[in-house]
N, C-alpha and C positions, 0 to 999 in steps of 0.2 A: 142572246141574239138568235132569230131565229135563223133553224135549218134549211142548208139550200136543197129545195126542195122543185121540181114541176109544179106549178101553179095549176093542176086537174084541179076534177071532182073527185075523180079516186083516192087523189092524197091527201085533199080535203076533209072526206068521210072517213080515212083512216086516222088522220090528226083527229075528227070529235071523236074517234074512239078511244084513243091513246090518250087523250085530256080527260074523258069519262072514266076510263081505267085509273090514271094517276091521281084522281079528283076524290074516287072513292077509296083507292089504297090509300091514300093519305087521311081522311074521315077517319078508315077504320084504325090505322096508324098510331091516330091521337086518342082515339076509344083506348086502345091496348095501353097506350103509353098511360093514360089515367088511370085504369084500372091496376096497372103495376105500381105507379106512383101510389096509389091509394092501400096496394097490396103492403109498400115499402114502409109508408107509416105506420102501419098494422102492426109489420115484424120487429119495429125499432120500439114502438110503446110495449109488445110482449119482451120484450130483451131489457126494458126498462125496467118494465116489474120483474122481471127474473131477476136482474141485478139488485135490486133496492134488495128482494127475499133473500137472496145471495148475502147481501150486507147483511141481514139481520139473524142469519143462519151463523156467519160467522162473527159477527159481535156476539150472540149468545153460546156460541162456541167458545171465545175468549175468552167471558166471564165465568164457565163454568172451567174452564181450566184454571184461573186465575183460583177460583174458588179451593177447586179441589186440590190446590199446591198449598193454600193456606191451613185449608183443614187438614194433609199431610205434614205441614210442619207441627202443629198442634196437637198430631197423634202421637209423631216422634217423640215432643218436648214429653209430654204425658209421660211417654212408654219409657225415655232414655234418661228424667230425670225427677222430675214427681213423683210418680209411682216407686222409683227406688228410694226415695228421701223419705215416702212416709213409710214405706216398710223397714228401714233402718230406724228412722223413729218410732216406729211399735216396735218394733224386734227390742230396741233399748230401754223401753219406757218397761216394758214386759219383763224384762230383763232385771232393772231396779226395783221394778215393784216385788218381783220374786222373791230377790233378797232382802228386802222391806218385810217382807212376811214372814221368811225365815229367821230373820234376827229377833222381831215380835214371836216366833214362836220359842226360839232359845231363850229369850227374856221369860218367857211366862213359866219356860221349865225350870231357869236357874232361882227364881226368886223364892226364895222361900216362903212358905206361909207364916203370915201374922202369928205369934206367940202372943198367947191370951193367960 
């Protein structure tokens, strides 16, 4: 509703100013507000691809710890049970064969020779 106002020319020519004034802050208003809008989708598709990176920084983060627990257990198994089974098993194979040679060597001292 409009303002009670004197019906001059003075209030007149004040009013198109005040309608000129509010006409173009409003113009430049909706410029800003577009350029921010515009600014907005900008920062939300850069925060997109940050995140998708983000996701694939930590999925291969994941698998390489997934990884390196697997090849951890595998060093373990190696270290805490293989490796000592076959060196018990040469240690004894080593061991038997030794005395396999010594008794071969006692046999060839005790045998006497052929009588001709």
């Amino acid at each position: 509703m409009p303002q009670k106002m004197d019906p001059t020319r003075g209030n007149l020519v004040q009013a198109r100013k005040s309608f000129s004034a509010a006409r173009s802050g409003k113009d430049l208003l909706e410029q800003k507000r577009q350029v921010l809008m515009m600014e907005l989708v900008r920062q939300i598709q850069a925060a997109r691809r940050i995140q998708q990176e983000l996701s694939r920084v930590f999925e291969t983060a994941y698998r390489l710890a997934v990884t390196a627990r697997r090849t951890h257990r595998r060093v373990n198994a190696l270290e805490k049970v293989v490796i000592p089974f076959y060196e018990q098993t040469m240690a004894f194979i080593d061991s038997v064969l030794e005395e396999q040679e010594r008794e071969a060597r006692l046999r060839a001292v005790r045998k006497p020779a052929p009588a001709f």
